[in-house]
C-alpha positions, 0 to 999 in steps of 0.5 A: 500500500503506497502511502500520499500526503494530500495537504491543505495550506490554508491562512483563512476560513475554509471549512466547505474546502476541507470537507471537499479535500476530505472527500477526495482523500476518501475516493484515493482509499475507495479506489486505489491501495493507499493511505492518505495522509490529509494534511492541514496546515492551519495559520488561521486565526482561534476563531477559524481555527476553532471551526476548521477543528470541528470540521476536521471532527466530522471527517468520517472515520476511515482506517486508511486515512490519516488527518493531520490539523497543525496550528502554528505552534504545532508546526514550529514545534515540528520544524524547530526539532528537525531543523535542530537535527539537521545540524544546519549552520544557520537553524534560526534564519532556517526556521524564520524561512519555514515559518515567516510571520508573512505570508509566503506561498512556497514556506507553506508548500515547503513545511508539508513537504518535510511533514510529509517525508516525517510521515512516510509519505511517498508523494505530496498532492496539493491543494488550495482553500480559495478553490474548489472541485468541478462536479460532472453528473453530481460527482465531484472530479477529483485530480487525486484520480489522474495523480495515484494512477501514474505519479511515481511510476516509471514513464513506461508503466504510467503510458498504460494509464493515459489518453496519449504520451509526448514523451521520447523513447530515451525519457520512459525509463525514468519515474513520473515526477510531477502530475498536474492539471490548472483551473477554470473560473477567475484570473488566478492573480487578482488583475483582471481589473486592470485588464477591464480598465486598461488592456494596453496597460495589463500587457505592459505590466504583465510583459515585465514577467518575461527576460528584458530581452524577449520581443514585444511580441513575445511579451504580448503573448505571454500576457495574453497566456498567463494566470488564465489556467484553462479558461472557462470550458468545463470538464467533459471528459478525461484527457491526460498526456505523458509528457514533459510537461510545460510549466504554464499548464499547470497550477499549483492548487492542482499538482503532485510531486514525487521524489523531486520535492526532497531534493529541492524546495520552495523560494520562501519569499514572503509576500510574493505570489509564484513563489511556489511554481519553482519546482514546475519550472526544474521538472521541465527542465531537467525533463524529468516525465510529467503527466497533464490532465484535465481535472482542473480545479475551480479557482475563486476569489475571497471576499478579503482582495476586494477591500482596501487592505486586501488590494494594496497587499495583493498588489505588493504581492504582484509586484515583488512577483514580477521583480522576483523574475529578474534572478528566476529567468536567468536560474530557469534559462540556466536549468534549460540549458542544463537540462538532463545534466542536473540529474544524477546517475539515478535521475534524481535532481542534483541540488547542489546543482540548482543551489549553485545556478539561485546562489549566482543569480544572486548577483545580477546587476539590478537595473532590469529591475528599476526598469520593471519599477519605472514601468510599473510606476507609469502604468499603476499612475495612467491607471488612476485612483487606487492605482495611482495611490498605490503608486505613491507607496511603491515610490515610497518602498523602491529601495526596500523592494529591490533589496527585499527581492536580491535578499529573498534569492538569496534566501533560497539559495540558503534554504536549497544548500540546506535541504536534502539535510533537512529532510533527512532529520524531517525523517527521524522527527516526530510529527505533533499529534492533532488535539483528539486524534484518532489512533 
């Protein structure tokens, strides 16, 4: 019996989202040998906390699934004995980028992958509280299906299990690394605003994602291809293809690893959307077999982003994002180029590679990111209102912003030197029990 994490990060109330999970945790055990190890790692506050824990009691009671509802302090106990075992040279900066007072979409990613390995689990499927599952026929559609029927599985073994493979003769000896799929419904980044008011203004900004040196056409392109997912089509029927699976169709509310994600880990920027779809990038890469499905998850926006508060924060996040692609298009240009070469001889990631290509990036001149500042200055002011309010505090911020970005790459490099270590000692550690749970 193949033993799966299937994890919940959440930072608001969702208690509709981990009766859902739940539910997709109970279909992996009615239809495939596994246990299923459902991960909720809790950041709420007493009041959501307190709900989520009620939910998580009426969760029907299965021998082969596992819950697991870890509050902060439960987490940091956790990380501060692993980190602690692993003999890191910096365990307090460690811990700080596990578990950041801010929000950072990669540490959360990161603290179920060592949660994961402490409980034995073989892969890690995850998804996000802001979604939900589509529904064909009053059944729900569940990625999980897709995901334990060829994640882990040499590509060879997996092709039996999917619509068609893209994948070359030379690649099928190797193990799935990743399965994925994207999601229907709203802009996965909170934008769309902008686009409505401004669609000459959307590409400029969402251009700012691609190299300096890409074409205007080619940064047009990539604005009118990103944070769409799949659109809007609804889900008919199953599609799936082996592949190496290209980074801009997927999404991380949709995707399970295996293996890949002990080897390296999440940026751990805070405040920063994206900073969780690195790994998307190394599996392309370093052309390690993937698997595209079509079960895509519903994306929807909380009522939190439409207040003030909630704008200016998610537009911070969008702009360190875009300021983070000045060290991450060099890093993935240099994994590209590398390719199969950051493999060892068991095909397994070589880290020492990837924190070798993060340490360096670290060192580019930042002028491609004044630029970006420059740009983003003119646009969010050509916008008005709140946008040009939002400008003054970016005004405000500069220096700090790009001093924030050089220091979140740096960040990682650290945390990516220290990993393989750190999951190692996650091995040997006890994971907290949830408060009344069952044996």
């Amino acid at each position: 019996m193949r033993r799966i994490c299937l994890t919940l990060p959440t930072n608001r109330p969702c208690a509709a989202t981990i009766t859902a999970v739940a539910e997709e945790a109970a279909y992996a055990v009615r239809h495939f040998d596994a246990e299923v190890h459902l991960l909720i790692l809790d950041s709420c506050a007493a009041p959501a906390y307190a709900e989520h824990a009620e939910t998580v009691r009426r969760i029907p009671d299965d021998p082969r699934i596992v819950v697991h509802h870890l509050d902060e302090p439960r987490q940091r106990d956790f990380l501060r004995r692993a980190i602690d075992r692993s003999a890191a040279v910096k365990p307090d900066l460690l811990l700080e980028l596990m578990l950041p007072a801010g929000l950072s979409y990669g540490a959360c990613t990161n603290r179920a992958f060592l949660l994961a390995a402490a409980l034995g689990c073989e892969s890690v499927h995850r998804r996000d509280s802001d979604s939900r599952y589509q529904v064909v026929g009053g059944e729900p559609v569940f990625p999980v299906h897709h995901e334990l029927l060829s994640l882990g599985r040499p590509a060879a073994d997996a092709a039996r299990h999917v619509t068609e493979t893209a994948l070359t003769a030379d690649r099928m000896n190797r193990r799935v690394a990743m399965v994925g799929s994207s999601f229907v419904g709203e802009l996965s980044v909170d934008i769309g605003e902008i686009h409505r008011v401004d669609p000459g203004v959307y590409h400029d900004m969402v251009g700012l994602w691609a190299p300096m040196d890409w074409s205007s056409e080619q940064k047009r392109h990539l604005a009118d291809e990103s944070f769409r997912g799949a659109g809007t089509d609804a889900f008919t029927a199953d599609h799936s293809t082996l592949t190496v699976v290209d980074p801009m169709r997927v999404d991380m509310c949709n995707i399970a690893f295996h293996g890949v994600h002990e080897h390296v880990p999440l940026p751990p920027a805070t405040d920063t959307i994206g900073s969780d779809y690195f790994l998307i990038h190394l599996v392309h890469d370093a052309a390690l077999p993937g698997v595209l499905h079509n079960r895509n998850i519903v994306n929807f926006y909380t009522g939190e982003r439409r207040t003030d508060s909630g704008f200016t924060a998610y537009q911070l996040r969008f702009v360190k994002f875009l300021l983070s692609m000045l060290y991450f298009n060099s890093v993935y240009d240099h994994m590209a180029r590398a390719g199969t070469s950051l493999l060892d001889a068991q095909g397994q990631v070589r880290a020492s590679a990837v924190a070798r290509l993060v340490r360096r990036s670290a060192g580019l001149d930042r002028s491609e990111n004044v630029h970006r500042l420059d740009v983003l200055d003119t646009a969010y002011r050509k916008l008005g209102g709140r946008y040009a309010e939002f400008a003054d505090l970016l005004g405000r911020r500069r220096e700090r912003l790009l001093d924030e970005a050089r220091g979140d790459i740096e960040d990682f490099a650290l945390l990516t030197e220290s990993w393989e270590p750190l999951v190692d000692a996650a091995r040997r550690s006890h994971v907290p029990r949830t408060p009344g749970q069952r044996p």
